[in-house]
Structure formats: structure tokens, C-alpha cells
Biopython code that builds the backbone (N, CA, C, O; Angstrom):
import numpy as np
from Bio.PDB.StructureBuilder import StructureBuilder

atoms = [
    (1, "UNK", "N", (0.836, -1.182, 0.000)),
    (1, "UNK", "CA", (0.000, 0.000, 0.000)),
    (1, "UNK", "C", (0.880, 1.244, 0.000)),
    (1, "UNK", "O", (1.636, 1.499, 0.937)),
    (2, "UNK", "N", (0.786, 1.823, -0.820)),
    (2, "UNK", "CA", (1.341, 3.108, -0.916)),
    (2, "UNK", "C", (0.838, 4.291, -0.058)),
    (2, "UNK", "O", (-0.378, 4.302, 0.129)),
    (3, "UNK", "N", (1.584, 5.324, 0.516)),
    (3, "UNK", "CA", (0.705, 5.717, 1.703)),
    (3, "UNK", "C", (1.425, 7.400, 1.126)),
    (3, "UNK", "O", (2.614, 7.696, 1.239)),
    (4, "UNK", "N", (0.124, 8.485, 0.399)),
    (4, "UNK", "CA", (0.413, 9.560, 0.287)),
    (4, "UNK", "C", (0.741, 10.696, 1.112)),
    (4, "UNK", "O", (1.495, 11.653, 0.933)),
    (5, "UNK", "N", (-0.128, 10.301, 2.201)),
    (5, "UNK", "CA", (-0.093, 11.462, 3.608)),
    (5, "UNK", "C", (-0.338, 10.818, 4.231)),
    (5, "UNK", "O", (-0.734, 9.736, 3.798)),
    (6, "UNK", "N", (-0.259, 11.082, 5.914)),
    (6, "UNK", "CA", (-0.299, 10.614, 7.087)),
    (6, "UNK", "C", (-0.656, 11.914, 8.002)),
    (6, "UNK", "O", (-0.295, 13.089, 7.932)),
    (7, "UNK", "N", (-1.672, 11.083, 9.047)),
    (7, "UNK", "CA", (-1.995, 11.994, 9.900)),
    (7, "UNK", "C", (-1.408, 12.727, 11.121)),
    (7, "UNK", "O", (-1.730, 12.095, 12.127)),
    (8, "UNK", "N", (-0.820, 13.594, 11.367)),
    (8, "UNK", "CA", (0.055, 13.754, 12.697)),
    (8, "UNK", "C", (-0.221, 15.106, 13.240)),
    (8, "UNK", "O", (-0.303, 16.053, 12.458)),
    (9, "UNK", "N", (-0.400, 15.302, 14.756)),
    (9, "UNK", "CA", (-0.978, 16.040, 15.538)),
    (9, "UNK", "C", (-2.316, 16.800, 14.902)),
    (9, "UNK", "O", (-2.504, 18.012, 14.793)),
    (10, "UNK", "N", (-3.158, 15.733, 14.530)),
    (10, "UNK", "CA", (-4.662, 15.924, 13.863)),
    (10, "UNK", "C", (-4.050, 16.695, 12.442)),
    (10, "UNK", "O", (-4.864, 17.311, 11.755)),
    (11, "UNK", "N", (-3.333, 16.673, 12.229)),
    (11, "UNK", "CA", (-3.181, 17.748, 10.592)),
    (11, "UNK", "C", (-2.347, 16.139, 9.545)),
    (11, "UNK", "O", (-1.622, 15.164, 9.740)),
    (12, "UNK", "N", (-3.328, 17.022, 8.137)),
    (12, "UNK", "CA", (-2.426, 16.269, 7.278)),
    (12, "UNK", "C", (-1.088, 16.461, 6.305)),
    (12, "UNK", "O", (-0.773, 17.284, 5.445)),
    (13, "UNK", "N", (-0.303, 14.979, 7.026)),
    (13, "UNK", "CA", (1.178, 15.703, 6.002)),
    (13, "UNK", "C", (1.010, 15.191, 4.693)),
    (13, "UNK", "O", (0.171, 14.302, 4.545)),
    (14, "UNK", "N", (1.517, 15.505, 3.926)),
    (14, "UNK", "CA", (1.954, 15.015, 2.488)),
    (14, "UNK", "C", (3.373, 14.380, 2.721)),
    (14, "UNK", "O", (4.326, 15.083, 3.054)),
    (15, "UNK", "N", (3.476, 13.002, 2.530)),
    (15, "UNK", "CA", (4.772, 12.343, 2.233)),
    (15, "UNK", "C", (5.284, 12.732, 1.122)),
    (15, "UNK", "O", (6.329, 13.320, 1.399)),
    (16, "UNK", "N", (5.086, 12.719, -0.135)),
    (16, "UNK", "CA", (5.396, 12.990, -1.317)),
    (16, "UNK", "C", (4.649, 13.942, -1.801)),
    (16, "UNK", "O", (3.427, 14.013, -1.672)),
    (17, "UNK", "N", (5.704, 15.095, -2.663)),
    (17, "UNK", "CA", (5.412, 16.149, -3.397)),
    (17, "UNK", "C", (4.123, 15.958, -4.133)),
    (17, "UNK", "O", (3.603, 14.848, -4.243)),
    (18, "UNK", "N", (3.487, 17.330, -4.765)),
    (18, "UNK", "CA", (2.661, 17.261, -5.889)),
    (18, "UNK", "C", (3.490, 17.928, -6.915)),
    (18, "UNK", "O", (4.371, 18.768, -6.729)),
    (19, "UNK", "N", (3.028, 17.375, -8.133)),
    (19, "UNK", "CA", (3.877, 17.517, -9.678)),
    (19, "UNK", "C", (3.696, 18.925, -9.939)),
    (19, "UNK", "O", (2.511, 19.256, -9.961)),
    (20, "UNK", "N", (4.328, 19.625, -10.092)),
    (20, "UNK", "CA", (4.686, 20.943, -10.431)),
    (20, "UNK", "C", (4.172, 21.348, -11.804)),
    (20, "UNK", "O", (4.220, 22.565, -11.982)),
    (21, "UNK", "N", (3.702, 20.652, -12.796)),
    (21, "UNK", "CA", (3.469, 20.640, -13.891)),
    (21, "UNK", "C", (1.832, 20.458, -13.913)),
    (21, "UNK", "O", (1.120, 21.333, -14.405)),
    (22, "UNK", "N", (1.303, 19.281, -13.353)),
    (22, "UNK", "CA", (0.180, 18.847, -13.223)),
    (22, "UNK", "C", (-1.085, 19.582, -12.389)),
    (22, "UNK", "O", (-2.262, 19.853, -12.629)),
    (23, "UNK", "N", (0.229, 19.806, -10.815)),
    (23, "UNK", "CA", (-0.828, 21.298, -9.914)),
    (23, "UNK", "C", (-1.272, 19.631, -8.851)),
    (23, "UNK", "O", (-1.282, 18.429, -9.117)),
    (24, "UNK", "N", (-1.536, 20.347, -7.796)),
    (24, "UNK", "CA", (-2.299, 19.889, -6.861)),
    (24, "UNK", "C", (-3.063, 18.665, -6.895)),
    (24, "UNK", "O", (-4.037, 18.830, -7.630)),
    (25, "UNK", "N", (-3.016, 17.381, -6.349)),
    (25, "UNK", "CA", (-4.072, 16.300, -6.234)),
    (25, "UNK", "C", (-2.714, 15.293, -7.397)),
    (25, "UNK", "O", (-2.761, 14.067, -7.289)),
    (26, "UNK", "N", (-2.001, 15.694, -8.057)),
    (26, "UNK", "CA", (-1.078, 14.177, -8.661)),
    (26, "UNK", "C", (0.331, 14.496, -7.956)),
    (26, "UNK", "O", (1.156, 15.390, -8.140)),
    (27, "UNK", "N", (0.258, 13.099, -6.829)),
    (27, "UNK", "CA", (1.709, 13.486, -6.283)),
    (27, "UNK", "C", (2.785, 12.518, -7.446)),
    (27, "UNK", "O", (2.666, 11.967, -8.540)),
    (28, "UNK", "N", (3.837, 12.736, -6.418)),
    (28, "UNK", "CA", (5.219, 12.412, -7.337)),
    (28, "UNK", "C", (5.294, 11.224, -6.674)),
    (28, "UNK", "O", (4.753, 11.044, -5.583)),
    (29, "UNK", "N", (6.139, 10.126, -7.452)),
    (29, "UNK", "CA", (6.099, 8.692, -7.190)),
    (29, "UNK", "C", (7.941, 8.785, -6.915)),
    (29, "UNK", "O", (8.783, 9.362, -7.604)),
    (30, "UNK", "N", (8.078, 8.153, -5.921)),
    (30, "UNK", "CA", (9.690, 8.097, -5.326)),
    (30, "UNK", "C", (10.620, 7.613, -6.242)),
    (30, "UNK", "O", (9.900, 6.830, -6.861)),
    (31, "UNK", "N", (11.598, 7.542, -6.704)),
    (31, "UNK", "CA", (12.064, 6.910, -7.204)),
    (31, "UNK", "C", (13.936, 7.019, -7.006)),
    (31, "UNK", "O", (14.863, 7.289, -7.771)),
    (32, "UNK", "N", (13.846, 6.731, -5.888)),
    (32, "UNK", "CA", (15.610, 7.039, -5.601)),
    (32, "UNK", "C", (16.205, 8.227, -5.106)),
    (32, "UNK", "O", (16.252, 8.613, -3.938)),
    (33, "UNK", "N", (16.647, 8.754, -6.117)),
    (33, "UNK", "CA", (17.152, 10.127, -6.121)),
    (33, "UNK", "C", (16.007, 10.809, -7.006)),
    (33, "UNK", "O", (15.990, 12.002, -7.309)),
    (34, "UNK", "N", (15.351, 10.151, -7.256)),
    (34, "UNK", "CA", (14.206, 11.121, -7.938)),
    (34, "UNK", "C", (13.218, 11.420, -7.415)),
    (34, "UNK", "O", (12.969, 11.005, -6.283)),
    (35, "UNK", "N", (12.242, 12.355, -8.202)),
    (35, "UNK", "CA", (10.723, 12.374, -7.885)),
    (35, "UNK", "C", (10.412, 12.256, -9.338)),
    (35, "UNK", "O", (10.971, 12.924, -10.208)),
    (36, "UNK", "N", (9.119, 11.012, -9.627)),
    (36, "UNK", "CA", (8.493, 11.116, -10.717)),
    (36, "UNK", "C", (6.870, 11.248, -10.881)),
    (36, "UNK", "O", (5.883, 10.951, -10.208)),
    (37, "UNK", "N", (7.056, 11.667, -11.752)),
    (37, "UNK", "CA", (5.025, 12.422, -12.075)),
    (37, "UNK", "C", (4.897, 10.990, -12.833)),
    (37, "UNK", "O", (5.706, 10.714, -13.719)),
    (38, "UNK", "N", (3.694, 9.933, -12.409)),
    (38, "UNK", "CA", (2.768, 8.784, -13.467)),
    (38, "UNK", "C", (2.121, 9.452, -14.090)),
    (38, "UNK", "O", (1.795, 8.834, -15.103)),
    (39, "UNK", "N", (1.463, 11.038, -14.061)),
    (39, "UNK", "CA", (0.289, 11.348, -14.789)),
    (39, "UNK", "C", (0.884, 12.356, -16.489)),
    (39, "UNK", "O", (0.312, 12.395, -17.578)),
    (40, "UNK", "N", (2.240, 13.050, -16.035)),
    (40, "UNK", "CA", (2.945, 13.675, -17.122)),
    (40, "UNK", "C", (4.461, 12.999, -17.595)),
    (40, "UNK", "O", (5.137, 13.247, -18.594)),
    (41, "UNK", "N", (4.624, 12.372, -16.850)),
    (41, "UNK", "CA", (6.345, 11.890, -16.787)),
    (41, "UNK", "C", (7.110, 12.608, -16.677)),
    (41, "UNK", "O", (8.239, 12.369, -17.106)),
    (42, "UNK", "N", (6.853, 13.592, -16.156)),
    (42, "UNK", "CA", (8.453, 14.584, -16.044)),
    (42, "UNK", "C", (8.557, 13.786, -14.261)),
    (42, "UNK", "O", (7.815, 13.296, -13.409)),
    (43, "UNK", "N", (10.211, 14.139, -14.537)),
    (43, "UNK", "CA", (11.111, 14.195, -13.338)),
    (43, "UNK", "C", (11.673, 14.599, -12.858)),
    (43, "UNK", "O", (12.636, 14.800, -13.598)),
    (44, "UNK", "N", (11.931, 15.097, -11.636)),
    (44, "UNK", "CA", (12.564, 16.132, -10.603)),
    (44, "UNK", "C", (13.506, 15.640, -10.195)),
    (44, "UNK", "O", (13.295, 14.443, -10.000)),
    (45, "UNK", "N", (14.962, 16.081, -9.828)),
    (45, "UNK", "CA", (15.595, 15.748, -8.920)),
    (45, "UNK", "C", (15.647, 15.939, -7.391)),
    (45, "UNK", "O", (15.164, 17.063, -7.256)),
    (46, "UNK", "N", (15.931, 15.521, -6.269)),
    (46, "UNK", "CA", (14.991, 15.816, -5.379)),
    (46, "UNK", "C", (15.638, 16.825, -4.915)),
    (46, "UNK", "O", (14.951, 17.710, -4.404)),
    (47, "UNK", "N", (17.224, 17.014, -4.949)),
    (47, "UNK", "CA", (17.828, 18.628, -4.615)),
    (47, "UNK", "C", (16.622, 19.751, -5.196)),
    (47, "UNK", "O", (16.209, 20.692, -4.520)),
    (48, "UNK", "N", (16.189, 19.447, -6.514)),
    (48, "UNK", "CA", (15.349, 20.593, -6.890)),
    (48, "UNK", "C", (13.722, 21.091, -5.405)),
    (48, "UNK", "O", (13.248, 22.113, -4.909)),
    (49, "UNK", "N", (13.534, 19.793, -5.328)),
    (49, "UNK", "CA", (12.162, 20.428, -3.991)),
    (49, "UNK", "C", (12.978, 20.941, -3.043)),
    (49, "UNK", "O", (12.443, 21.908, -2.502)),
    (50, "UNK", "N", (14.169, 20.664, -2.573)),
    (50, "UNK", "CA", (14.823, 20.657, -1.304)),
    (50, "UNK", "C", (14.696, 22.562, -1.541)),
    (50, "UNK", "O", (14.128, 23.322, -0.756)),
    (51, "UNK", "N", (15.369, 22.941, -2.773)),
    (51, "UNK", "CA", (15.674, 24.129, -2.791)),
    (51, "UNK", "C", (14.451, 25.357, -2.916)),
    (51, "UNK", "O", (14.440, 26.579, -2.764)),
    (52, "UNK", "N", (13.534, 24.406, -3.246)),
    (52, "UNK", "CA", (11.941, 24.912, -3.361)),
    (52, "UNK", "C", (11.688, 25.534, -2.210)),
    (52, "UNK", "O", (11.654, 26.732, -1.929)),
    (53, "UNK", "N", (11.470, 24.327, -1.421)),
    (53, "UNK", "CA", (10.897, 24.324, -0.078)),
    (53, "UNK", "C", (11.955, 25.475, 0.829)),
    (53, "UNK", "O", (11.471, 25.913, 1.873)),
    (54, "UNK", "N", (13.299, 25.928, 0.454)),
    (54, "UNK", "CA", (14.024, 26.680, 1.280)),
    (54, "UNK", "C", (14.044, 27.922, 1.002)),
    (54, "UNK", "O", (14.310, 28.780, 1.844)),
    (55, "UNK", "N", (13.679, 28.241, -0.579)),
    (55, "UNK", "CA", (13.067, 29.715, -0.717)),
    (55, "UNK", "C", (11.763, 30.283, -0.690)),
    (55, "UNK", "O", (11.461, 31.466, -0.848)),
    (56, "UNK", "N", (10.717, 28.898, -0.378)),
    (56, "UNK", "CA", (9.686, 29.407, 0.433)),
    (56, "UNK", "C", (9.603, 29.859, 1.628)),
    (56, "UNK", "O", (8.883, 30.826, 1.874)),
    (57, "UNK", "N", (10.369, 29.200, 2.629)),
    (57, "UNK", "CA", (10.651, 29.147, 3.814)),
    (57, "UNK", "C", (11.508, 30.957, 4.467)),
    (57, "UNK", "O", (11.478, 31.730, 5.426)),
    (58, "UNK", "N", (12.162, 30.770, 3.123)),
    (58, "UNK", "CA", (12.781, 32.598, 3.241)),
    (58, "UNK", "C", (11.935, 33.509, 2.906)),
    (58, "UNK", "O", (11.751, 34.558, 3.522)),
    (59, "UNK", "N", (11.379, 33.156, 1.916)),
    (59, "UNK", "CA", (10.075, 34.009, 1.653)),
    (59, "UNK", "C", (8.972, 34.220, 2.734)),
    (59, "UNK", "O", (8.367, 35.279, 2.907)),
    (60, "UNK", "N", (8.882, 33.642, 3.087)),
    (60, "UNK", "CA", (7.410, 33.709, 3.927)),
    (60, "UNK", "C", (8.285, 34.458, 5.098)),
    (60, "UNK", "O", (8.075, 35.636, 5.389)),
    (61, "UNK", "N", (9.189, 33.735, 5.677)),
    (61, "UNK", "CA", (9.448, 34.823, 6.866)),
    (61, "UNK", "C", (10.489, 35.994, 7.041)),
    (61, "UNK", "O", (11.076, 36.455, 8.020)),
    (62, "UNK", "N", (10.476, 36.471, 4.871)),
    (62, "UNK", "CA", (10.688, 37.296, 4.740)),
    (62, "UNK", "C", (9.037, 38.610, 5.002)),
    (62, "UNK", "O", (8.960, 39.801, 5.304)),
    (63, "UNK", "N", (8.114, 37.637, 4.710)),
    (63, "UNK", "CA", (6.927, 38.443, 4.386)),
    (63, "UNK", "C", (6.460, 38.733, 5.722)),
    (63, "UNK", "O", (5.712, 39.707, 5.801)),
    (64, "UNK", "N", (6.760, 38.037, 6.927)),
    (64, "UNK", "CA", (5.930, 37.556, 8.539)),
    (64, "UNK", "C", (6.830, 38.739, 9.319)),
    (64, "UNK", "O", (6.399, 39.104, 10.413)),
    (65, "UNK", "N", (8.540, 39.596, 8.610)),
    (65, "UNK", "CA", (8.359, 40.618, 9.087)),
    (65, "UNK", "C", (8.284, 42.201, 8.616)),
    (65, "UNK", "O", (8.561, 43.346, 8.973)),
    (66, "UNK", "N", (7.932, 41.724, 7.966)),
    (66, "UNK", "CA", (7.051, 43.147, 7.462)),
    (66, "UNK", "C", (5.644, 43.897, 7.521)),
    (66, "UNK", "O", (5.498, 44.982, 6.957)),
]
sb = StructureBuilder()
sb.init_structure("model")
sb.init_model(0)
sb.init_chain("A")
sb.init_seg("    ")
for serial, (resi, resn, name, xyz) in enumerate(atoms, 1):
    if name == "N":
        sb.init_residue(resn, " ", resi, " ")
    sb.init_atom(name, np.array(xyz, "f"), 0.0, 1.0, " ", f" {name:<3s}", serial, name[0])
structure = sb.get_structure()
């Protein structure tokens, strides 16, 4: 069984990304060092979310003090 999210302190996580191409509701299927989309076939490397997720992270609490 493949398990997309999991529940933890009543909120839901997402284990695996959603496809960047596709939008919301098709996650990415693991694949090593990868992330792959079943619904478009493109593939991510996973440094690429890592770096995603770290200029959101600057962003937002670039925005939280202002």
C-alpha cells in the first residue's frame, strides 16, 4: 500500500510532493534520487524540492516581518 499522507498532531502531512506541472491532487512517485510524475512523466531531482521548499521558507518569513 502506498501511503500519500499521514496523519500527525490531527493535521495532514503530504509524504510525497505534488507535480509541479500537473498542480495539486497528482503526487510524485519516489524513485531514488528522484521524484516522478505517473500522470505527465516529467522528473525532478529531489535537490530541486529541497531548494523549493528553502526559498519558500525565506520568503514567507521574509513576508511575517514586514
Amino acid at each position: 500500500m502506498i501511503v500519500h499522507y499521514i496523519i500527525k498532531n490531527g493535521r495532514v502531512v503530504r509524504t510525497n510532493p505534488f507535480c509541479p506541472r500537473c498542480g495539486e491532487g497528482v503526487f510524485m512517485a519516489d524513485k531514488g534520487e528522484w521524484w516522478s510524475c505517473g500522470k505527465c512523466g516529467d522528473r525532478y531531482h529531489k535537490i530541486y524540492f529541497k531548494n523549493q521548499l528553502a526559498r519558500q521558507s525565506s520568503v514567507s518569513s521574509l513576508s511575517k516581518n514586514t
